[in-house]
N, C-alpha and C positions, 0 to 999 in steps of 0.2 A: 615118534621115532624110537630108535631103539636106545635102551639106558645105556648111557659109559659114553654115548656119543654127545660133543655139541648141539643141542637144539633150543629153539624158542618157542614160547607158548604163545598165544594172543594176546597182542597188547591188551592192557596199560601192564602187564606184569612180563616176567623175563626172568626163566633158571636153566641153565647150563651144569653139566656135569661131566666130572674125567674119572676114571676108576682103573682099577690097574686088576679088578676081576668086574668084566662086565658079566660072567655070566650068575654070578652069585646076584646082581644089581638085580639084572633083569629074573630071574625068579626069584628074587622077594617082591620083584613088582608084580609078576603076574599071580603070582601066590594071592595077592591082596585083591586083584580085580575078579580073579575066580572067586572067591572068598566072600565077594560086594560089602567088601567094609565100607567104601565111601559113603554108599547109599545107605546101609545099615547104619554108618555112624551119623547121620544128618538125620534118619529117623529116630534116634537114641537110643540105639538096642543095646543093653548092657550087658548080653553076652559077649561082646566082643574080646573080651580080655579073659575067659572064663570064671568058670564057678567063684573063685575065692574072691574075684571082683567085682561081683554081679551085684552087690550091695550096694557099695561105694558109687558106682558108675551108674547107678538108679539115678542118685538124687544129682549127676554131678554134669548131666549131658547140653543142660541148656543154653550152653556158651553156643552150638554149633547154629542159630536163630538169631541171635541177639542184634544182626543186622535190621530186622524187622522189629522184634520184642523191646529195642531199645529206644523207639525213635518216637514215642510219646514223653521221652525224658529232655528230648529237644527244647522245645515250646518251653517246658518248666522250667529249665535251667536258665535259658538264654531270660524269661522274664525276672529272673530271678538276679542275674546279673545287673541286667539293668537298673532296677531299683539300686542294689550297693553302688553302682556308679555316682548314680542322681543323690545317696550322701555323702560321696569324697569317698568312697572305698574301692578301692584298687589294687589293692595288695591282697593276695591268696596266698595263704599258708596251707600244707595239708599235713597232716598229723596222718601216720596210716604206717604200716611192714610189709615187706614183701612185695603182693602182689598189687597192694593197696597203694603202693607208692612210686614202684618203679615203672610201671604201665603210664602212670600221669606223665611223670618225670619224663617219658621217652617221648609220650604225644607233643606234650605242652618244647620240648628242646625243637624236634622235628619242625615246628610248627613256627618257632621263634615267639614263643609267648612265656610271660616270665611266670613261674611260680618256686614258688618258696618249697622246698621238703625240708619237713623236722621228721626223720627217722634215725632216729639217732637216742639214747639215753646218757649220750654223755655230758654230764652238768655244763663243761664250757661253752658246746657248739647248744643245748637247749637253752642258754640264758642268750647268747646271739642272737640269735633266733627270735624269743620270745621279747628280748627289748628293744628292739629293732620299727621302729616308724609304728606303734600300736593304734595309735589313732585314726590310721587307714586301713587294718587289715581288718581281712575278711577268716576265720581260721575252719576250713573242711577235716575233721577228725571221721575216721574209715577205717569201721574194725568189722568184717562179720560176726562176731561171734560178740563182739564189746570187751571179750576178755583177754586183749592181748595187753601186755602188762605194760609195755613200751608208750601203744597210744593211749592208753588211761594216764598215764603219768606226764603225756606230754601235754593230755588234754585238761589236768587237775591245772599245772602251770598255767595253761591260758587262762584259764577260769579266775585264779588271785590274780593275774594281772591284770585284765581286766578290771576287775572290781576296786582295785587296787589304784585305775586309772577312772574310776568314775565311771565306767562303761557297765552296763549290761551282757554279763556273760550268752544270754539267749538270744539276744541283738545282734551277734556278730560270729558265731558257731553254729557250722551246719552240720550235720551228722548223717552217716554214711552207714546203712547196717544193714543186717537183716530181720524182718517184720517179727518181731516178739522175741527178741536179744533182749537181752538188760539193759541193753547199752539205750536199744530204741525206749523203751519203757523210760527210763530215768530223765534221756533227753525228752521225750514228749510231754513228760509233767514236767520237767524244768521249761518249757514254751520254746524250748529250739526250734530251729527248721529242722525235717528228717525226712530223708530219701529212702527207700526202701528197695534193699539191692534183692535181684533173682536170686532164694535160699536155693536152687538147683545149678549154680555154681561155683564151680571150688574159685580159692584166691588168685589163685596163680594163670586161671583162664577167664577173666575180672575183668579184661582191659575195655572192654565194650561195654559193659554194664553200668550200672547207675556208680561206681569203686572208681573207673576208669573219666566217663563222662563228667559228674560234676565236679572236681576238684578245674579240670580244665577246659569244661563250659565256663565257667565262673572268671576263668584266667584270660580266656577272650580267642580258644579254641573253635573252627569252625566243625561243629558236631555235626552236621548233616553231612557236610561230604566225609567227613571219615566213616560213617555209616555203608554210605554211598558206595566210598572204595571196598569196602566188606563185601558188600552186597553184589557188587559187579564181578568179582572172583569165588562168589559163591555155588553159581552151579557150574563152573568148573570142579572145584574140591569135590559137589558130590557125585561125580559123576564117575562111574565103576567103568576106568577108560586108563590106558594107559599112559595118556598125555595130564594126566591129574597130578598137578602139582605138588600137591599135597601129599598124594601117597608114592610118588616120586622121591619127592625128601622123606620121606620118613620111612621107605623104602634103602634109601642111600646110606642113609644113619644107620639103618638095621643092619645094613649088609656088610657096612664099615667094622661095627662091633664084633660081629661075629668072626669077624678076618683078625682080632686085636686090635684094631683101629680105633679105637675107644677114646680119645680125646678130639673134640669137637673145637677148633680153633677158631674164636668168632675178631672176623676182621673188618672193617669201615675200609671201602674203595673211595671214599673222601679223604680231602689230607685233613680234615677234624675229625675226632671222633664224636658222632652223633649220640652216644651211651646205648643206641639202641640194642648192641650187644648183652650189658647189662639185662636189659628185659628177658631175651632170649636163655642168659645163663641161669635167670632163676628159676624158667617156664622146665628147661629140658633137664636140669640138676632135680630140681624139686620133683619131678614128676620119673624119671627114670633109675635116678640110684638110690636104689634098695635091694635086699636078697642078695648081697655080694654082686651085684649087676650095675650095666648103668653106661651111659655117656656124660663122660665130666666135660660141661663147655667151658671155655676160657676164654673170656674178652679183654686180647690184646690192645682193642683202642682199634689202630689200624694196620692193612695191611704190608705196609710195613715193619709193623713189630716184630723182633724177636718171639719166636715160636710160631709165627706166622712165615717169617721171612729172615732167617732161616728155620724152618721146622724138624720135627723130627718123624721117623717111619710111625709113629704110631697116634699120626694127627690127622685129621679130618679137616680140612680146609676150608671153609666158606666165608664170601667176601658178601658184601650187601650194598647197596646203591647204584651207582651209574656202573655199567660194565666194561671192565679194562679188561677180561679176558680171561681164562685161566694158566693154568700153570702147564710149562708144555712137559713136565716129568711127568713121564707116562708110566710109573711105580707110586703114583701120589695120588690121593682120593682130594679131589677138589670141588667144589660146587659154587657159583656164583646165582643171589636171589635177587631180583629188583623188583618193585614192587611197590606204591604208595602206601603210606602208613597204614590204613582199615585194613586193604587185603593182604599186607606183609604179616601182621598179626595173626589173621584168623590160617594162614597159612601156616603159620608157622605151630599156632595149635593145633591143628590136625595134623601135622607133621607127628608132631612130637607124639601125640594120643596114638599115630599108626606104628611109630617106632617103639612105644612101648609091649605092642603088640608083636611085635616081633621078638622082643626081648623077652617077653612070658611075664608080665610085670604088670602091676595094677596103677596106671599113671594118676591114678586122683588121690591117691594118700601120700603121707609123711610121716610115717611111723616111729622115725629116728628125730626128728624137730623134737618131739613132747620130750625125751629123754634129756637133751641139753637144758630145757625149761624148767623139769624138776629137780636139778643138779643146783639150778641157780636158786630154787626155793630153799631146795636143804641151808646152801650159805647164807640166805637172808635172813632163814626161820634160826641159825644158829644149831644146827644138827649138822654140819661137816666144820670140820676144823680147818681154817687157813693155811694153807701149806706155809714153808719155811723156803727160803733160797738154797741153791748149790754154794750159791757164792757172790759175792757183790763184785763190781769193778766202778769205778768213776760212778758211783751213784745211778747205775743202771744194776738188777738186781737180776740174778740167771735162777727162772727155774726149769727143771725137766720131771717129766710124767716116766714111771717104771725106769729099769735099769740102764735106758741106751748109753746115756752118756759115761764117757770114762772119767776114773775118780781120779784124771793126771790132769783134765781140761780145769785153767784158773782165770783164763779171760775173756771175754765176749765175742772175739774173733776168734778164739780156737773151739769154743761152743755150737758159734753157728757152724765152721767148719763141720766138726761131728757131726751133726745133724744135716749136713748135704750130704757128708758120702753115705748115708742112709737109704738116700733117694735110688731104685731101683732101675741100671742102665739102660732097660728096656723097654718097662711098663711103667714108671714111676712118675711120681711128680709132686713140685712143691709147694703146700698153701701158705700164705703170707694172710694174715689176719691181725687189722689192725684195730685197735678198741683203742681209737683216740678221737678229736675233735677234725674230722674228714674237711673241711672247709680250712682251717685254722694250718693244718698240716697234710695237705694235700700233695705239697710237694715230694710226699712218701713213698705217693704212685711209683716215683719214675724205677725206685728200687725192683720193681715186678724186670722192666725192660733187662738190669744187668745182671740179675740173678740167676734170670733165664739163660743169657749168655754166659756166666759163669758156670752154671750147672749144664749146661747143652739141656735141659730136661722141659717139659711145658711146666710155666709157671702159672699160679692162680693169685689173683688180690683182692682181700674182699674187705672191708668197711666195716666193723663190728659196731653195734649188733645186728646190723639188716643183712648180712651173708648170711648168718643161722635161717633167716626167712627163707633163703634161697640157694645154695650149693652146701651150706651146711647139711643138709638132708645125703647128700652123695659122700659128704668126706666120710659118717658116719655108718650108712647104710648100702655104700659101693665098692668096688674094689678096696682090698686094704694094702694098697697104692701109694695114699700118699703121706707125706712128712710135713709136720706143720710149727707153721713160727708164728708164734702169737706174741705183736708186741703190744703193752698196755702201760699206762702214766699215770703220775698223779694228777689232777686235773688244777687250775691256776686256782681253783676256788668250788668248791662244793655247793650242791644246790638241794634243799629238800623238796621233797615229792609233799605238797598237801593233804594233810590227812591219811597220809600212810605213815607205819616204822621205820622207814627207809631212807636214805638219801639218794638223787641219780649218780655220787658216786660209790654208792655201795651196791647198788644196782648192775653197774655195767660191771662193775667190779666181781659181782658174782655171776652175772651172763658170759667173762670172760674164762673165769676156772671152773665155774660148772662143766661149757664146754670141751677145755680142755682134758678137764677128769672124766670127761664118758670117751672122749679122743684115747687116753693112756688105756683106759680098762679094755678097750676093744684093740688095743697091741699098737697102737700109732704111736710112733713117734714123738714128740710134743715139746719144743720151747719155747721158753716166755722169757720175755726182757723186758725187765721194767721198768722206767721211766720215772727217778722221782721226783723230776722238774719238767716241764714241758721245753726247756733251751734244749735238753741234750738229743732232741731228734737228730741233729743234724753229727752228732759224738757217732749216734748209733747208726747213722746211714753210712757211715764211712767203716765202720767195724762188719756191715751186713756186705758191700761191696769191695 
C-alpha cells in the first residue's frame, strides 16, 4: 500500500505509519526498491553505503543469515545448560557492553527468564552482583575483541571470588568471543568453555549470534523459536517490494530526518516497559550519529511518557507490541511495529542499516566511542589532571566543562537551571547520565519523565557506563544538539580490579570525566554533580526537579 497510509503486513508481524509528508515517505521508499538494497543487502554487498564504507561493511554483513548460520549453537548450548542444572547451577550472570548485554537483557525480560547483567564498573553495584548466591552461578563473560576494559574487570572479579570461594574459575565461566581474541586464547589455556561468535559482525547487530544466544540459552531461553521468528520475516525484508518492512522503517526514519524530524521516540504499548527500547536506542544511536548526522532514539519506557505523550514537532513516534493505534495528528510522524522478538530484531537491523543509507553514513562504526575510551586512559594512566569544582553545596560538588555557566550561579538548582535554558527550543535536547549503582538507585529514572515536562524538550537517560556503549556515539558524533548532566557519587565502598593499577572507583570515575571532557572540547554543554555520599540522591532529585 501506499507509505503515510495505515496498513498491515502478513501476520505474525504488524507496522502502521502516519506522516504528515507522504510524498517524501514514499520516494525514499521507492528510491530503495529501484536501488534493490533489500536483495543486495541479504547478499552482502558492501557498496551499499559507498566507497568510504566499502571496508567496514565487508566484514560486518553476516548478521543479515544468522537465522540459519546460528542454529548449530542450539544443540550446544541447550546441552550445555543442562549439565550446570544436573550441578545445582541456575543462576546466569553475563558480564558483556553494549551490544553484548542489552540484546540478552531484552530476549531473556521478553521471554520471562531471569538473568543477571553486570554491566556496570561501578564498585557498589559489581560487589552486588558478584557476592550474591556464588555457589549457583553460572558467569557468561562477552567481549568481541576481549579488550573491553569494563568486561575484563568484571570478569578479573569473578575469577577471585571464585577461587576465593573454593570454586574453579574454569568450572563455572563461559566466554563469548571472537576465534583468535586474546580473550579466546587466554580463556582456552585457562580450560574455560568458549563460544566462538561470527568475526563478520559488528556488536550492536550481535543479538542472534553466539553474543545474543548463549548468555540466554543458558538462562532457559527458547532458541529455536526465536531463530524461527527471524527466519519467518526474513524473506519478506529481502525482498526488493514495497510492502518490505524493513525498508519501510528505515525508509520513514530517513524521511523523518531529512524533514528535521530527527529524534526517534521509543515507546512500549504495554503498561510495563519491556526495555526493549533500550536495545533499539543502542542499535540506531550507535550505528547513525556521526558526521554531524544521525537519529537520536530515546526510550521513554511507555507510551505514555512524556516526550512521547505529550511530544514535540521534532519527534518521531513509534510504539512496539500489541497495537492501540496511532496518533490521529495528522502533523506527527508516528509508526507503530509488532512483531515477536526474532523478527522484531532482525527488523529493526535492517531498518536501521537502510536508514543509515539514506543519511550517507557508514552504520557499522563508532568513531566517536574510542575518543571517550582514551580520555579515561589518560585519567587512569595520570596524564590529565582532575578537574576542580565551581563550587560545592550540601556535599554535592558542581562541575562545568568551557565557559557556559555564569560566574553569579552558587547552587545546585540555579546550576542545573543554567544548563536547561541552554537546551535549543527547537532542535535541542537533554542527556541525563548517570555513573551510579543503576540497581541500588534506580529510582533516578523517574527524573527523565519530569525534566522532560519541565524542559517541554525530548529527554534521554542513560546508565553510565553502558550508554558510552550505545547513544554515547550520537551525543558525540551527531548533532551538536544536545546538553548534558552527568551525575556521579562516591561509591559506599571501593573495590579493586585484580591485578590491575586501578580501582572500579577510579575507573568509572575516569569513564565519567573522560567523557565529559571530549563532550566540553566538541562545544557541548556539560554538568556534573557530585555525590559525596550515596544518601544525597534523593537532596539532588529534588534540586534536578
Amino acid at each position: 500500500m501506499t507509505p503515510g497510509s495505515d496498513h498491515t503486513t502478513p501476520l505474525p508481524w504488524k507496522i502502521s505509519f502516519r506522516s504528515p509528508a507522504p510524498a517524501a515517505f514514499d520516494a525514499a521508499l521507492r528510491s530503495l526498491v529501484d536501488d534493490r538494497v533489500a536483495s543486495r543487502l541479504f547478499d552482502q554487498d558492501p557498496t551499499l553505503w559507498g566507497p568510504e564504507a566499502e571496508a567496514e561493511a565487508a566484514k560486518r554483513l553476516a548478521w543479515v543469515h544468522l537465522a540459519e548460520s546460528s542454529r548449530p549453537l542450539v544443540e550446544q548450548i541447550t546441552r550445555l545448560r543442562t549439565e550446570f542444572l544436573a550441578a545445582g547451577l541456575d543462576r546466569v550472570v553475563l558480564c558483556g557492553m553494549g551490544g553484548s548485554s542489552l540484546a540478552p537483557e531484552v530476549i531473556c525480560g521478553a521471554a520471562g527468564v531471569e538473568l543477571v547483567v553486570l554491566d556496570s564498573s561501578h564498585p557498589d553495584f559489581v560487589r552486588t552482583v558478584v557476592d550474591e548466591e556464588i555457589a549457583r552461578t553460572v558467569v557468561v563473560v562477552s567481549s568481541k575483541s576481549g579488550g573491553t576494559v569494563e568486561t575484563d574487570s568484571q570478569r578479573r572479579a569473578y575469577e577471585l571470588a571464585f577461587t576465593e570461594a573454593g570454586i574453579s574459575p574454569a568450572e563455572r565461566i563461559v566466554v563469548v568471543t571472537d576465534p583468535g581474541s586474546p580473550l579466546h586464547h587466554e580463556a582456552s589455556a585457562a580450560g574455560c568453555r568458549v563460544f566462538e561468535a561470527d568475526p563478520d559482525v559488528g556488536g550492536r547487530y550481535s543479538a542472534l549470534t553466539a553474543f545474543g544466544l548463549v548468555p540466554c540459552g543458558l538462562a532457559g531461553v527458547d532458541l529455536a523459536q526465536l531463530l524461527d521468528e527471524a527466519a519467518q520475516i526474513q524473506p519478506a525484508l529481502a525482498a526488493d517490494d514495497l510492502s518490505n518492512p524493513g525498508l519501510e522503517l528505515g525508509a520513514f526514519l530517513g524521511a523523518a530526518a531529512e524533514h528535521q524530524v530527527d529524534k526517534l521516540i521509543l515507546g512500549d504499548a504495554r503498561p510495563g516497559d519491556s526495555g526493549f527500547g533500550a536495545w533499539v536506542e543502542q542499535l540506531v544511536a550507535e550505528s547513525t550519529g556521526k558526521n554531524g548526522t544521525g537519529v537520536l532514539p530515546i526510550n521513554v519506557g511507555t507510551t505514555r511518557s512524556p516526550n512521547f505523550d505529550p511530544s514535540t514537532p521534532d519527534s518521531v513516534l513509534v510504539s512496539y507490541g500489541p497495537d492501540t493505534g496511532l496518533s490521529n495528528d495528522a502533523q506527527r510522524w508516528s509508526a507503530h511495529v509488532e512483531a515477536p522478538m526474532g523478527a522484531q530484531m532482525l527488523l529493526w537491523e535492517v531498518a536501521t542499516a537502510v536508514c543509515g543509507r539514506l543519511l550517507g553514513i557508514n552504520p557499522f562504526d563508532q568513531p566517536d566511542v574510542e575518543s571517550a575510551k582514551a580520555a579515561a586512559r589518560g585519567m587512569l594512566e595520570g596524564t590529565d589532571d582532575s578537574p576542580a569544582p565551581v563550587f560545592s553545596e550540601g556535599g554535592i560538588a558542581v562541575f562545568a566543562s568551557g565557559d557556559w555557566l555564569p560566574e553569579s550561579v552558587s547552587s545546585v538548582a540555579e546550576a542545573v537551571s543554567a544548563l536547561l535554558s541552554h537546551i535549543d527550543p527547537d532542535q535541542g535536547y537533554l542527556a541525563i547520565q548517570a555513573y551510579l549503582d543503576r540497581h541500588r538507585d534506580s529510582d533516578l529514572e523517574s527524573v527523565r519523565d519530569q525534566l522532560a515536562i519541565r524542559t517541554s524538550r525530548p529527554v534521554s537517560f542513560g546508565w553510565g557506563p553502558r550508554f558510552l556503549h550505545s547513544t554515547g556515539q550520537y551525543h558525540k558524533g551527531g548533532p551538536a544538539t544536545g546538553v548534558f548532566l552527568q551525575i556521579t557519587g562516591q561509591p559506599a565502598a571501593d573495590l579493586s580490579v585484580p591485578e590491575r593499577p586501578f580501582t572500579f572507583g577510579e575507573f568509572i570515575a575516569a569513564q565519567a570525566h573522560g567523557d565529559g571532557q571530549v563532550l566540553g572540547q566538541r562545544r557541548r554543554p556539560v554538568l556534573r554533580l557530585h555525590l559525596s555520599q550515596p544518601d544525597l540522591l534523593s537532596t539532588l532529585t529534588e534540586a534536578l526537579t
